[in-house]
C-alpha positions as CSV (number, residue, x, y, z in Angstrom):
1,X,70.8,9.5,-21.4
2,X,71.9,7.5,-18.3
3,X,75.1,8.6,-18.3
4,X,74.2,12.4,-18.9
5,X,71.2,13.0,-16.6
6,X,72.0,16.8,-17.0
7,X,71.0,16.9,-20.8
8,X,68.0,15.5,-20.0
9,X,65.1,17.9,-21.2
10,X,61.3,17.8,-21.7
11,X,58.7,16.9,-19.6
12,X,59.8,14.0,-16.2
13,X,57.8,11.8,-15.8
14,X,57.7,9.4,-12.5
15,X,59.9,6.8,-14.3
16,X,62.4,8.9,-15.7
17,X,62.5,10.7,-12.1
18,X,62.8,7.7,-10.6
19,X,65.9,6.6,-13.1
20,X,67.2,10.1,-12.4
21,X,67.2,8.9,-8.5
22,X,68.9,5.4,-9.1
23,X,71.6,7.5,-10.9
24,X,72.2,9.8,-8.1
25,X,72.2,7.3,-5.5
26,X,75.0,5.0,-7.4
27,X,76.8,8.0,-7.8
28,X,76.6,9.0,-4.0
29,X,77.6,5.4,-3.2
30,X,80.6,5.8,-5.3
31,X,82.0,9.2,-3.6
32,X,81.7,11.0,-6.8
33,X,81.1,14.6,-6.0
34,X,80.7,15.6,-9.7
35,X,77.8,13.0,-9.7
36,X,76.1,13.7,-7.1
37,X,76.3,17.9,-8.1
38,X,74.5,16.8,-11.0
39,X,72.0,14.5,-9.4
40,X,70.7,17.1,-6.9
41,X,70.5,20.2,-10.2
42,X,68.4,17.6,-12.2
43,X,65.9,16.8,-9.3
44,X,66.1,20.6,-8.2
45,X,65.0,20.8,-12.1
46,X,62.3,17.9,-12.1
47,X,60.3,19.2,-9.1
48,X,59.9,22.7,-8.6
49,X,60.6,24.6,-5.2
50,X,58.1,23.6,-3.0
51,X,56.4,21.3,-4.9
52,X,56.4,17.6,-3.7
53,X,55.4,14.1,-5.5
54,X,51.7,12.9,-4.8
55,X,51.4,9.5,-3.3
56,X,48.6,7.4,-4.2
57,X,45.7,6.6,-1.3
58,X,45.7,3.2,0.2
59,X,42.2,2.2,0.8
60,X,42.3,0.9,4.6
61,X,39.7,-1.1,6.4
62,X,36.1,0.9,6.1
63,X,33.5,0.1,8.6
64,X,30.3,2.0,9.9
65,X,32.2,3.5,12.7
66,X,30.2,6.6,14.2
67,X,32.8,9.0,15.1
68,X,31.5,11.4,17.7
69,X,34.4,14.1,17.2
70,X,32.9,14.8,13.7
71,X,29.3,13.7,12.2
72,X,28.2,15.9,14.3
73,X,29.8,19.2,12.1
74,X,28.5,17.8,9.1
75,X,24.7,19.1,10.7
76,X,25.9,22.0,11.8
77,X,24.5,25.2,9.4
78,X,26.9,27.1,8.1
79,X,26.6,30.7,9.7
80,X,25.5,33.9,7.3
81,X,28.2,36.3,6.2
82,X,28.3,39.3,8.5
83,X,25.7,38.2,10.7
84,X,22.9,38.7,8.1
85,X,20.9,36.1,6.4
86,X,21.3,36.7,2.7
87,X,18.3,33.9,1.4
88,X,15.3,32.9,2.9
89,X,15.2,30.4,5.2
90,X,12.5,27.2,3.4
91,X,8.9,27.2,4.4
92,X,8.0,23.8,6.3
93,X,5.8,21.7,4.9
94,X,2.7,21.4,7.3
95,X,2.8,18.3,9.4
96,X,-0.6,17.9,11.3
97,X,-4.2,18.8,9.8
98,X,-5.5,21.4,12.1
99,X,-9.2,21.9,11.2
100,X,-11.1,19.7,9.4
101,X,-14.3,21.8,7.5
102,X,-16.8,19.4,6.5
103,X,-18.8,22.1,4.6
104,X,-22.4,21.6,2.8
105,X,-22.6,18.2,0.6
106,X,-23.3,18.9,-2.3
107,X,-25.6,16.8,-4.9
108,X,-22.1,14.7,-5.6
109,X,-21.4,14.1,-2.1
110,X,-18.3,15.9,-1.7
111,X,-16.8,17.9,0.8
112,X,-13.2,19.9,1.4
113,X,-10.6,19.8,3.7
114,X,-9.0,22.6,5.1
115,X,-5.5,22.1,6.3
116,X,-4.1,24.9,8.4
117,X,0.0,25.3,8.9
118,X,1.3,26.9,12.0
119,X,2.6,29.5,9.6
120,X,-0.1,30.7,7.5
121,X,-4.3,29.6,8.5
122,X,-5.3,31.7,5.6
123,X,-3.9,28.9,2.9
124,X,-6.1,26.6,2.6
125,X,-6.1,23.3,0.2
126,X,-9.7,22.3,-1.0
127,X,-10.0,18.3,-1.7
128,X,-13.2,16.7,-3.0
129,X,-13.3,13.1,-1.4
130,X,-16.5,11.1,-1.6
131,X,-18.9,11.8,2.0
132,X,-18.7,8.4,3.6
133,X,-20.9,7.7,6.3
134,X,-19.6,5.2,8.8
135,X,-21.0,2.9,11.2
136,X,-20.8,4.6,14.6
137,X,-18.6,1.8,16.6
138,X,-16.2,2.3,13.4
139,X,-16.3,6.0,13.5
140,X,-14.9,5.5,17.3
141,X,-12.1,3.4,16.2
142,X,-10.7,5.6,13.2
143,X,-9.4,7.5,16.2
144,X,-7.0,4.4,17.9
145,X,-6.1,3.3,14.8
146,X,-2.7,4.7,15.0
147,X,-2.0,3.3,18.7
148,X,-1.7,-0.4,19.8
149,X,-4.2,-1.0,21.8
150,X,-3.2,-1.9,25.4
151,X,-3.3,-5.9,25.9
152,X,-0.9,-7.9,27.7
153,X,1.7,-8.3,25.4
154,X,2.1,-12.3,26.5
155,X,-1.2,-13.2,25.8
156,X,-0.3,-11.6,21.6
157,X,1.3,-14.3,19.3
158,X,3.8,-12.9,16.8
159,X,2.3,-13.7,13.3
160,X,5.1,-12.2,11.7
161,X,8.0,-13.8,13.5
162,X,9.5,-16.9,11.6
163,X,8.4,-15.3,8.0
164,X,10.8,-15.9,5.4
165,X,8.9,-15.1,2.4
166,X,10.1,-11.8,1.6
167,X,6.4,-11.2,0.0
168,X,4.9,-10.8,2.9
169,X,7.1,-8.0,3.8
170,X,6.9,-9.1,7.8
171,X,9.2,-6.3,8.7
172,X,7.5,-3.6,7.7
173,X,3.4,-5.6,7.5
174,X,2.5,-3.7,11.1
175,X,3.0,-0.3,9.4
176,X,1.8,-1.0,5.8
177,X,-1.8,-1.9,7.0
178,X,-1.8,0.5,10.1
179,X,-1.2,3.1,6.5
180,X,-4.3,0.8,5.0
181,X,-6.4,1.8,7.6
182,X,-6.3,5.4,6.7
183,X,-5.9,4.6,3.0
184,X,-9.3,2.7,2.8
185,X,-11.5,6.5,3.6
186,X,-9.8,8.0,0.8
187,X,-12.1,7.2,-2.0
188,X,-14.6,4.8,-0.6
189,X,-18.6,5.4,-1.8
190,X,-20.8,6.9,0.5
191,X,-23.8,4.6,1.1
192,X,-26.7,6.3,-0.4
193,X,-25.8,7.2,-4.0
194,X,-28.6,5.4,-5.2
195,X,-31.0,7.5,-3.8
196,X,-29.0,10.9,-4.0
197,X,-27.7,10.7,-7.4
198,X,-29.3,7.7,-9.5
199,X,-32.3,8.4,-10.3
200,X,-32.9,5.2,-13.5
201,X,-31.4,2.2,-11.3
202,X,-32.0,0.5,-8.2
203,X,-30.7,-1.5,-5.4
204,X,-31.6,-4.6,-7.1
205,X,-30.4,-3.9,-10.8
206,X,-26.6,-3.3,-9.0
207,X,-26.9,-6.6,-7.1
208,X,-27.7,-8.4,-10.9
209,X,-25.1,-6.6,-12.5
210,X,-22.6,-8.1,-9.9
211,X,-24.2,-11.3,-9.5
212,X,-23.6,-11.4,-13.4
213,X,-20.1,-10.4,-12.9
214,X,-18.9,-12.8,-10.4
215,X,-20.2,-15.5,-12.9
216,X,-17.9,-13.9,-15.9
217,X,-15.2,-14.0,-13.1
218,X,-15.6,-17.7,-12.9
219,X,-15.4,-18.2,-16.5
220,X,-12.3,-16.4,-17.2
221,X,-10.8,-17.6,-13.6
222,X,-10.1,-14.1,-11.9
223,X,-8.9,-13.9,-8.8
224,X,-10.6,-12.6,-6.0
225,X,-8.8,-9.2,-5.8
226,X,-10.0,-8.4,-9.3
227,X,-13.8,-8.6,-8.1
228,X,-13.5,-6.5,-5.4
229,X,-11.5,-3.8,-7.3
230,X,-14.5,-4.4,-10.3
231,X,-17.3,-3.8,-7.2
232,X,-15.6,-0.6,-5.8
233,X,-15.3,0.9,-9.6
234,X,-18.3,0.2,-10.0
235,X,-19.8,2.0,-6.8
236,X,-16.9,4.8,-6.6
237,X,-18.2,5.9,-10.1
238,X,-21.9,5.6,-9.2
239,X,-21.1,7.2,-6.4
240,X,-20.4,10.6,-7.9
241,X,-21.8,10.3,-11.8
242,X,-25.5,9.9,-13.2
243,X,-25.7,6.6,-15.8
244,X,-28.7,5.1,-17.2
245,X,-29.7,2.0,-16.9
246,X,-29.1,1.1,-20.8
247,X,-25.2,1.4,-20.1
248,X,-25.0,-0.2,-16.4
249,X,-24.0,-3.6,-18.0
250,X,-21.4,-1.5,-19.9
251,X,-20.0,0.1,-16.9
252,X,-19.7,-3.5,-15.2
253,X,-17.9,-5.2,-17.8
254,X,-15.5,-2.1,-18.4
255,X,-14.7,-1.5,-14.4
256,X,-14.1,-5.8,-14.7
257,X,-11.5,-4.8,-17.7
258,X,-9.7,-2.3,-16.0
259,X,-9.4,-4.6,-13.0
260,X,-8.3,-7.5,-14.7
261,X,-5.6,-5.1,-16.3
262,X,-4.1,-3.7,-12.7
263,X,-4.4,-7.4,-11.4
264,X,-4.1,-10.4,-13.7
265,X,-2.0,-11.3,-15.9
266,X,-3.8,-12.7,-18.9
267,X,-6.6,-10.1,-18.8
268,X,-9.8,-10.8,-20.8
269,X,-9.9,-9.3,-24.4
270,X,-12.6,-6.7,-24.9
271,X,-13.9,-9.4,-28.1
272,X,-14.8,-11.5,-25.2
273,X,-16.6,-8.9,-23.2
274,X,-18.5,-7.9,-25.5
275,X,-19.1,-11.7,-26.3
276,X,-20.4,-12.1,-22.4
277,X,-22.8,-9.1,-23.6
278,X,-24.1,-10.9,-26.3
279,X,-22.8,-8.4,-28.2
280,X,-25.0,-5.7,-26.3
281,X,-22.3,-3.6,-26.9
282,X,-19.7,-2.9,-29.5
283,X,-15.8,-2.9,-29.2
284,X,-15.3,0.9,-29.8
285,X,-18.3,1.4,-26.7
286,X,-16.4,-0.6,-24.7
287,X,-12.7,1.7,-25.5
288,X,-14.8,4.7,-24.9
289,X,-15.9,3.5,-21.8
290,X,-12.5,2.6,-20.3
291,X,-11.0,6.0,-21.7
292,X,-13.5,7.9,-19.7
293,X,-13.6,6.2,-16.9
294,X,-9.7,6.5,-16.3
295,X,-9.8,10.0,-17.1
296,X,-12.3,10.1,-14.2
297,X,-10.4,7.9,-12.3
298,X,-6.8,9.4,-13.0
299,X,-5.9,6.5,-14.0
300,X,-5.3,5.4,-9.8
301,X,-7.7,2.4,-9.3
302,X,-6.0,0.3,-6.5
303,X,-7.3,0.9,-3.1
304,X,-7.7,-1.6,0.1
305,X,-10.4,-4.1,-0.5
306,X,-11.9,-6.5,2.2
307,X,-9.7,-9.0,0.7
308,X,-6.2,-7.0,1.4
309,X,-7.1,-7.0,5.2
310,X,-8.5,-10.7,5.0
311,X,-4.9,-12.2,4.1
312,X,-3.2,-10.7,7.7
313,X,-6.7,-11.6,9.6
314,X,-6.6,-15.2,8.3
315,X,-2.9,-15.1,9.6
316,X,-3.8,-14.0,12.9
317,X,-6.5,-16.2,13.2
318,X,-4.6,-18.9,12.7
319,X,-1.7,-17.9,15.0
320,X,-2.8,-20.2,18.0
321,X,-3.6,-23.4,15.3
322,X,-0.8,-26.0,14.8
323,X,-1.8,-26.2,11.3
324,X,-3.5,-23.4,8.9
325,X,-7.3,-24.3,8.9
326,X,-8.5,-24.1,4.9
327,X,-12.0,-23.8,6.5
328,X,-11.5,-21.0,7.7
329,X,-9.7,-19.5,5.2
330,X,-12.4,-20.3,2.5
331,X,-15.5,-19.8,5.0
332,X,-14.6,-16.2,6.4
333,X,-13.4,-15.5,1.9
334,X,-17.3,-16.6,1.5
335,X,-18.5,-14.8,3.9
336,X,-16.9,-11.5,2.6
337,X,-17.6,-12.1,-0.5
338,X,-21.7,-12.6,0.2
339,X,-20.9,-8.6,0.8
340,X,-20.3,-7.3,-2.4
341,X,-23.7,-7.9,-3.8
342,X,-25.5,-6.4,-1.0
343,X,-25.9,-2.4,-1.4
344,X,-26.3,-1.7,2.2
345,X,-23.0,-2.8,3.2
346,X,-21.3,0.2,1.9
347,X,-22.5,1.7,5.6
348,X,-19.2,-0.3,6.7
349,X,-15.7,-0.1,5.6
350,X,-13.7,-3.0,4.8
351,X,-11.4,-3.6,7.2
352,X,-14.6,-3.8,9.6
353,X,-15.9,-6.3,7.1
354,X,-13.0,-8.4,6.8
355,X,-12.8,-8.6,10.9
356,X,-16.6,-9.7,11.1
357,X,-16.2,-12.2,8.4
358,X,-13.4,-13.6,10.4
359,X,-15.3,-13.8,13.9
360,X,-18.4,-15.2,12.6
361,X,-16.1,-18.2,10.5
362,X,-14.9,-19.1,13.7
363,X,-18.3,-19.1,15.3
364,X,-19.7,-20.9,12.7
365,X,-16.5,-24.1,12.3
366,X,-16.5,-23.3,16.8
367,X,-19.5,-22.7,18.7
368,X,-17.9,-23.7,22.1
369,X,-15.2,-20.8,22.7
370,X,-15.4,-17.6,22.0
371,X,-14.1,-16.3,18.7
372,X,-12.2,-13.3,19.6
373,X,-9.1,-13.1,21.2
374,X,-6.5,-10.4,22.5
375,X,-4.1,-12.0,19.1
376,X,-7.3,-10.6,16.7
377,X,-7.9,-7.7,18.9
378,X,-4.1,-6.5,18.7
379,X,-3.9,-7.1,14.8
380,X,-7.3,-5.7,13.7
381,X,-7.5,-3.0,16.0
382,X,-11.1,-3.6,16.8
383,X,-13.0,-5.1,20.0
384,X,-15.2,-7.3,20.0
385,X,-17.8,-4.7,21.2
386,X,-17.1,-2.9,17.7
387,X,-18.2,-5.7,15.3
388,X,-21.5,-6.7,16.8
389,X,-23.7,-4.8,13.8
390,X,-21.8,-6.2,11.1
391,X,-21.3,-9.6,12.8
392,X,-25.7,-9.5,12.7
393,X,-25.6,-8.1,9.0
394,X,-22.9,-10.7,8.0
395,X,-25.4,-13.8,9.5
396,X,-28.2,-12.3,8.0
397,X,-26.7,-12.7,4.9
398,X,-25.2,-16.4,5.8
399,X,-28.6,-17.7,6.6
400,X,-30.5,-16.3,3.9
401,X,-30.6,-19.5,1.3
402,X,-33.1,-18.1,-0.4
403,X,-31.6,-15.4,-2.6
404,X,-32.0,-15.3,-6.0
405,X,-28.8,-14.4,-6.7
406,X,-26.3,-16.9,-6.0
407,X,-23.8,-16.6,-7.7
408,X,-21.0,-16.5,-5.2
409,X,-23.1,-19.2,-2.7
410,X,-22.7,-22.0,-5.8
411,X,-19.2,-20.3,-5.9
412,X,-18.5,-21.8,-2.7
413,X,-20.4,-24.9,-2.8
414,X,-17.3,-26.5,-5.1
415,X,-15.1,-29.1,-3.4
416,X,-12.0,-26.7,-3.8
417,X,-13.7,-24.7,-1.6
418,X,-15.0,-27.2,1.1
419,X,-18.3,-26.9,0.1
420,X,-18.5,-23.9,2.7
421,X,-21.6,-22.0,1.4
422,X,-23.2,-25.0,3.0
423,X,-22.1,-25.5,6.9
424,X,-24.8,-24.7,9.0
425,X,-24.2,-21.9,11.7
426,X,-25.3,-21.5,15.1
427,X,-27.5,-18.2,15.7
428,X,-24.9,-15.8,17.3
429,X,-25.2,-14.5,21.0
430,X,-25.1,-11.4,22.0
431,X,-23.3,-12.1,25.2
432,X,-20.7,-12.6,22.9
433,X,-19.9,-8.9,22.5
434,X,-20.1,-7.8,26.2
435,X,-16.3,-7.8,26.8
């Protein structure tokens, strides 16, 4: 074969082409005519007229160079064949909420939204959401809540410069919660179920069934989220459905299930539940229970709790401390928590709650200064104007040692706590919310 390159037949590969070309260049280095005839009719035969050898691509140095001579094409529409647009263009998606129709409340407390796109105001979308009736210095903030509030920027600390837990998501924590503050309407209880749609329990009976709860929570060691997602089942359900009093217990330890589920990770087994019933109720009521409740639910029970703005409050209250303060960080947790057993607090929303809870914990461990400052102002988004009711509620509530249910005051009154259920606190002035 090497010395007869013309009888070569069948397919050429690249190796046998390149053999052929050794060959043919011998043979031209050698003056031999005959050779190099034959050389140029079997490379004439191995590639085709026209037809040339692919080279492979050499992968050269790739960085994120903008090139201003091209990305901009790749944006550029492509234009419709003889000037005539052959499909319809997309229909954008609506952007604002034009009108907002409150409509008549009905027995459930429900109301619909109307959203209205620039291209159609005859579609309309119809959303039940629970009626919530807000305190009215929180009503005025919903509005600002999208836009820093304007404070001299050197009198803010940072809280999230210097984070390197990549938990606490500090990049992106400003925008999550500013998202939490509009997430926290979306399914909250109105206050006044209880006398709109109960008619067989009371005020009282739903601060027992959650004193009893935060007990069970004790004994099983449940964290704090999973009470406060067990309280707003609890109310977001009441809220909207009739019960009896026979199965309130039932709902109570079912919402606590469902909670411990989304947030623990050794949840409680429904034996023991029942157990904590004495054995009020069976194992199958219990399934039941949870089956209909997430079927009411859709099975979507997270939602921002006082205690999800509490963690980036305690942060920012602590921003001009040389050391975290644990308090403070267990007195304005107590102080939150006092809250969830009183009905009439539903009238306020939790971030509201959480700021309060932080303001009057610094009154209480500080009487000299005054508790707010631009740092809290720029984080929570409220004044200090805004939490004077719930500041007076929250005290109310501190200085009341009387209450028969106590279950989250002995809570506190542990040494892991600080024994915080039990610092006195000075009577709060009102000259404190003039600024």
């Amino acid at each position: 074969m090497a010395s007869h390159p013309e009888a070569v037949t069948g397919r050429v590969t690249r190796a046998r082409a390149a053999a052929l070309q050794m060959m043919a260049a011998a043979a031209a280095a050698s003056n031999d005519s005959n050779a190099a005839t034959m050389d140029e009719k079997n490379q004439n035969s191995a590639h085709p007229k026209g037809a040339q050898r692919k080279r492979k691509a050499v992968l050269q140095d790739v960085t994120n160079i903008r090139c201003k001579s091209y990305y901009k094409d790749c944006f550029k529409a492509t234009k419709p064949l003889n000037g005539k647009q052959n499909h319809k263009s997309p229909t954008k998606l609506p952007t604002l909420m034009k009108r907002v129709s409150k409509g008549k409340s009905n027995s459930q407390g429900a109301c619909k939204v109307k959203i209205a796109t620039k291209e159609s105001q005859e579609e309309t979308c119809p959303r039940k959401i629970p009626q919530l009736k807000l305190d009215e210095n929180v009503s005025s903030q919903l509005s600002k809540s999208e836009d820093a509030l304007s404070l001299p920027q050197e009198e803010i600390k940072d809280i999230d410069a210097g984070k390197k837990n990549p938990l606490l998501c500090s990049i992106y924590a400003r925008d999550i919660y500013d998202n939490l503050r509009f997430a926290e309407l979306l399914r909250w209880p109105y206050h006044g179920y209880i006398e709109m749609v109960q008619r067989d329990i009371t005020k009282g009976m739903r601060g027992i069934l959650i004193n009893w709860l935060v007990e069970v929570s004790e004994e099983y060691s449940l964290t704090s989220d999973t009470l406060y997602i067990t309280v707003h089942l609890i109310d977001w359900f009441l809220s909207q459905n009739f019960i009896e009093r026979s199965r309130l217990q039932l709902l109570g330890i079912t919402c606590m299930l469902l909670a411990s589920k989304y947030e623990e990770i050794y949840a409680p087994r429904v034996d023991e539940l029942c157990a904590m019933t004495d054995n009020t109720y069976t194992r199958e009521e219990v399934l039941r229970m949870e089956g209909q409740l997430l079927k009411y639910f859709r099975f979507s029970i997270s939602i921002p709790t006082t205690k999800t703005f509490l963690r980036r409050f305690i942060f920012a209250a602590q921003a001009t401390h040389t050391s975290p303060s644990l308090e403070l960080e267990h007195l304005a947790n107590y102080l939150a928590e006092l809250t969830l057993i009183e009905y009439d607090f539903l009238n306020f929303l939790p971030s509201i709650i959480a700021a309060s809870a932080i303001f009057l914990a610094k009154w209480t461990l500080d009487s000299s200064h005054q508790p707010w400052n631009p740092t809290l102002e720029y984080y929570t988004r409220y004044k200090v104007s805004d939490l004077k009711t719930t500041v007076f509620a929250l005290q109310d509530l501190q200085l009341n040692k009387d209450c028969p249910l106590s279950a989250i005051r002995t809570k506190y009154m542990q040494q892991k706590f600080k024994c915080v259920a039990g610092m006195p606190s000075t009577k709060v002035l009102e000259t404190l919310f003039l600024k």
